[in-house]
Backbone as JSON Lines, residues from 0, in Angstrom:
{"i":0,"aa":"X","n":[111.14,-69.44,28.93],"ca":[111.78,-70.12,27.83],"c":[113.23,-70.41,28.24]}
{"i":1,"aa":"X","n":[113.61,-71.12,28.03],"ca":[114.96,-72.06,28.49],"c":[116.23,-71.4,27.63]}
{"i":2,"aa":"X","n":[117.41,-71.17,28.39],"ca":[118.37,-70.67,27.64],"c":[119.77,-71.79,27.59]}
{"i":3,"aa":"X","n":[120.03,-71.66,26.54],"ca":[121.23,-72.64,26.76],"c":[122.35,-71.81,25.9]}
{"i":4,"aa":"X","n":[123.48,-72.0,27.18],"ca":[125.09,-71.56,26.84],"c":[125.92,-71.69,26.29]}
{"i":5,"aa":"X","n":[127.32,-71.58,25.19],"ca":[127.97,-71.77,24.67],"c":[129.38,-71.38,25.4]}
{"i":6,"aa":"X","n":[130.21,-71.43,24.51],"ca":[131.14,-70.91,24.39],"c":[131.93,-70.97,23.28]}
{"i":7,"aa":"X","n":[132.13,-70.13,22.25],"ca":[133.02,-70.13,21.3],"c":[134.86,-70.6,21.63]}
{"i":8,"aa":"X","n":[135.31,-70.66,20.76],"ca":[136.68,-70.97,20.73],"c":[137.24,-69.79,21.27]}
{"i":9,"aa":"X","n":[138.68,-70.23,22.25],"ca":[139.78,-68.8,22.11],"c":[140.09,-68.05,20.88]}
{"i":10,"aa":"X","n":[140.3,-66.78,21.38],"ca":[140.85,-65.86,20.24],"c":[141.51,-65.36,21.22]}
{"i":11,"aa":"X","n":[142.65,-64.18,20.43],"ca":[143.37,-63.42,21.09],"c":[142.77,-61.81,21.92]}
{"i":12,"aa":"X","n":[141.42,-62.09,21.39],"ca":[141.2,-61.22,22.3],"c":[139.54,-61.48,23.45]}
{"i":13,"aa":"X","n":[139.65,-62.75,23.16],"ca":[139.01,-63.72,24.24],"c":[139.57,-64.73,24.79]}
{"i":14,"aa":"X","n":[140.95,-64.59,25.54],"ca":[140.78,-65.97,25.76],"c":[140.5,-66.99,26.4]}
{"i":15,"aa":"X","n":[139.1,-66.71,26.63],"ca":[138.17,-67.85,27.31],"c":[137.35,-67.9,26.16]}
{"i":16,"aa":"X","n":[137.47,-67.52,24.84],"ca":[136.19,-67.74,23.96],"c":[135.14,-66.45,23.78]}
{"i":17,"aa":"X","n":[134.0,-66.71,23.49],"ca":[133.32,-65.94,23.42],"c":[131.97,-66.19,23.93]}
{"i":18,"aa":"X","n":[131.2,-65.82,24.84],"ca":[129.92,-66.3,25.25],"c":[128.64,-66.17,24.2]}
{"i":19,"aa":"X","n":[128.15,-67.61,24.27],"ca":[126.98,-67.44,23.21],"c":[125.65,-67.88,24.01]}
{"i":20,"aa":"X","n":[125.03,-67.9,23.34],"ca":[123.26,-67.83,24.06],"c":[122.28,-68.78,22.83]}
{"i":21,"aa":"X","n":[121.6,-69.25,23.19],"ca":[120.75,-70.35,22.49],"c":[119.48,-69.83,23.5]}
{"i":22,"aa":"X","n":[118.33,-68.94,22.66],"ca":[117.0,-69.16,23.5],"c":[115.99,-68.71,22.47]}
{"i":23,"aa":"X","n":[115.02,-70.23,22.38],"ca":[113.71,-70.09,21.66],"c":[114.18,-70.39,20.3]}
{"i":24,"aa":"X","n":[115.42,-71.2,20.16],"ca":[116.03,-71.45,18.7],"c":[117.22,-70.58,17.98]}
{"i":25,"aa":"X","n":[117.09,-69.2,18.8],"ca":[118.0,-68.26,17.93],"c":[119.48,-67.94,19.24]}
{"i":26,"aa":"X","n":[120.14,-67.8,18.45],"ca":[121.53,-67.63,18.34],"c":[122.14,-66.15,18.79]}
{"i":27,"aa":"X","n":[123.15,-65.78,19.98],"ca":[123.23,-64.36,20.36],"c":[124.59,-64.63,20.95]}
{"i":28,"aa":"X","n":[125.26,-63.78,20.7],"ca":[126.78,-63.56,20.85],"c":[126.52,-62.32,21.96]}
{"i":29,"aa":"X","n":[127.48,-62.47,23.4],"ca":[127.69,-61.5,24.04],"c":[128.67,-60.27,23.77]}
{"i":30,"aa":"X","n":[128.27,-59.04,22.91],"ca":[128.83,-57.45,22.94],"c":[128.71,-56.92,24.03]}
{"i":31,"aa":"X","n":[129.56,-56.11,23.97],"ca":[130.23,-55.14,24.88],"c":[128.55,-54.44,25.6]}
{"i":32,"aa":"X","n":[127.79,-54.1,24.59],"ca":[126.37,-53.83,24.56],"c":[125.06,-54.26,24.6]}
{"i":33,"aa":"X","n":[125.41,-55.54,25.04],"ca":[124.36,-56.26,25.23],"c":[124.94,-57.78,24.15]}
{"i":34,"aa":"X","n":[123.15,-58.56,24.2],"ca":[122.96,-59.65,23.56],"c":[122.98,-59.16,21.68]}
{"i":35,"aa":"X","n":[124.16,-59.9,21.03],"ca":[123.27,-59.46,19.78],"c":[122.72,-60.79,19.21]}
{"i":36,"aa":"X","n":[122.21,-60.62,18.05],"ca":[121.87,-62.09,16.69],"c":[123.17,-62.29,16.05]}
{"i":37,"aa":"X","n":[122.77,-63.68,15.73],"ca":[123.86,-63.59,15.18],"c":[122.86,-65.04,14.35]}
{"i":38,"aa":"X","n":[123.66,-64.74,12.57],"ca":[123.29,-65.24,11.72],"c":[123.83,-66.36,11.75]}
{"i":39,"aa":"X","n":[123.01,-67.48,10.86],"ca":[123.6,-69.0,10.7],"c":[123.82,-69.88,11.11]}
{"i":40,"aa":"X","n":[124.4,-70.98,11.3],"ca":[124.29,-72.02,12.58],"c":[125.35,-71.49,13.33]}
{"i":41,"aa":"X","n":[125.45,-72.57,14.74],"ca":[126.38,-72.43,15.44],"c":[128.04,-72.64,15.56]}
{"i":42,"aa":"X","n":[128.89,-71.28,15.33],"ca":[130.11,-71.46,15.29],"c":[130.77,-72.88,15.65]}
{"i":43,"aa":"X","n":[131.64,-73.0,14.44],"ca":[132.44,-74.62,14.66],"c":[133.62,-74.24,15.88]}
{"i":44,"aa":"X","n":[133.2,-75.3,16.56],"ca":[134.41,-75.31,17.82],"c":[133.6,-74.78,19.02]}
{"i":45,"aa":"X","n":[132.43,-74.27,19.14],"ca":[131.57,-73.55,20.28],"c":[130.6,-75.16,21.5]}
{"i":46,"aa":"X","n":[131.03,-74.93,22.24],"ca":[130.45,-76.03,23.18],"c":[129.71,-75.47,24.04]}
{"i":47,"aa":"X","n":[128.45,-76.37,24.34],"ca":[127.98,-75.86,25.71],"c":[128.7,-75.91,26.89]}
{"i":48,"aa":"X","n":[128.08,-75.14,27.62],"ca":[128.33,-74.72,28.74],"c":[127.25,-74.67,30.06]}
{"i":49,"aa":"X","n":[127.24,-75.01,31.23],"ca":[126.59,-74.6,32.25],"c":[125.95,-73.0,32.34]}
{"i":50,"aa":"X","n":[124.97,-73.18,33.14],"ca":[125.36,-71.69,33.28],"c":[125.97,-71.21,34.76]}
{"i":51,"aa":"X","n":[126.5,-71.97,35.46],"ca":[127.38,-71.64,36.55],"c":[128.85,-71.05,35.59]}
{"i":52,"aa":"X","n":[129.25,-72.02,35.03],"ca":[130.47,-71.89,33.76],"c":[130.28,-70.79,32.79]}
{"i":53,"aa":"X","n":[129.0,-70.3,32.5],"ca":[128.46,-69.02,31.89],"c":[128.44,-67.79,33.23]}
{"i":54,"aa":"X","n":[128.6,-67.66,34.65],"ca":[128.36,-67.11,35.43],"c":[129.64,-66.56,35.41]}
{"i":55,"aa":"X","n":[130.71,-67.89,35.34],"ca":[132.09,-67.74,35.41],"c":[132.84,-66.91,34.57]}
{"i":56,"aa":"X","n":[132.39,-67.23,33.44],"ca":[132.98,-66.27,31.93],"c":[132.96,-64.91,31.97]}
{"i":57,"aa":"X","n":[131.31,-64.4,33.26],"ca":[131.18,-63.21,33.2],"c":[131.7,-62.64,34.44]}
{"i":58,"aa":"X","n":[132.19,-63.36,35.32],"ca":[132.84,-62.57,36.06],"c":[134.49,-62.64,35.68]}
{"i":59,"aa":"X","n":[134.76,-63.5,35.09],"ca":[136.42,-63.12,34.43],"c":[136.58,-61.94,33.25]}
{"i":60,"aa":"X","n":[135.61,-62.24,32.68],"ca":[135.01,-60.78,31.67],"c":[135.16,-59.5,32.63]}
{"i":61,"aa":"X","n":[134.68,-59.28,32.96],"ca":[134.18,-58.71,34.26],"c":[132.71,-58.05,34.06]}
{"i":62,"aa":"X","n":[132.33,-58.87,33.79],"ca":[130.47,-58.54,33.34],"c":[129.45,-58.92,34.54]}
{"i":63,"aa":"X","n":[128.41,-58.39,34.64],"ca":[127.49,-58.23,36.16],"c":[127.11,-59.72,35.1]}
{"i":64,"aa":"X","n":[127.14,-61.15,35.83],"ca":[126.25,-62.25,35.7],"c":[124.71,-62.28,35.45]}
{"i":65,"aa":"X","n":[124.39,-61.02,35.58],"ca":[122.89,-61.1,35.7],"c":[122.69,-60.91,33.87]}
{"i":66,"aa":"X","n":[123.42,-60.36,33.22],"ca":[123.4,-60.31,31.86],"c":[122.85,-61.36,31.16]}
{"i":67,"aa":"X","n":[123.03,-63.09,32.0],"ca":[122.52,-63.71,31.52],"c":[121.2,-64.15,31.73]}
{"i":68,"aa":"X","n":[120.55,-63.37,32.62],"ca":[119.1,-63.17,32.34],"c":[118.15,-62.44,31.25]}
{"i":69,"aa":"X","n":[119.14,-61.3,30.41],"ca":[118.75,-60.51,29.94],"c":[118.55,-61.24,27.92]}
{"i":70,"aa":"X","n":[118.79,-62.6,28.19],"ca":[118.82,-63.42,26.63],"c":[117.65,-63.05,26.24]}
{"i":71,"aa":"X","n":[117.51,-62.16,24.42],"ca":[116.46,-61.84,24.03],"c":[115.97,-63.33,23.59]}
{"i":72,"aa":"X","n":[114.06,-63.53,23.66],"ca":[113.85,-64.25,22.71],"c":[113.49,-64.05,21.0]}
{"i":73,"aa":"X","n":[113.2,-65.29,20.81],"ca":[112.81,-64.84,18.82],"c":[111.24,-63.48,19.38]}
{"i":74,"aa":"X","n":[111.82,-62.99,17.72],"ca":[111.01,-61.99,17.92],"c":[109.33,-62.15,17.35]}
């Protein structure tokens, strides 16, 4: 199943945004702890992204890239 990337807007304590996840229709914000859900449509101001540009986020994060294999699908 196909995943597609976001990125939320800067905040002050992102500021590259926030990494989001699109797979199988539903919606997942990257925590400290993994993938979570996240309710409602997609944050205003959030753009896609590659996932080379999603590879990138996680190594400035400093997150192992492989995280973005780990996108839950719908349940």
């Amino acid at each position: 199943m196909e995943v597609r990337f976001l990125r939320a807007e800067p905040a002050m304590a992102y500021p590259k945004g926030r990494l989001l996840a699109v797979r199988g229709g539903r919606l997942h914000v990257l925590a400290p702890d993994g993938w979570d859900p996240v309710g409602g449509p997609r944050p205003e101001g959030a753009r896609p992204i590659t996932r080379t540009e999603a590879e990138e986020w996680c190594r400035y994060e400093g997150v192992d890239p492989e995280v973005l294999n780990t996108v839950p699908g719908p349940a």
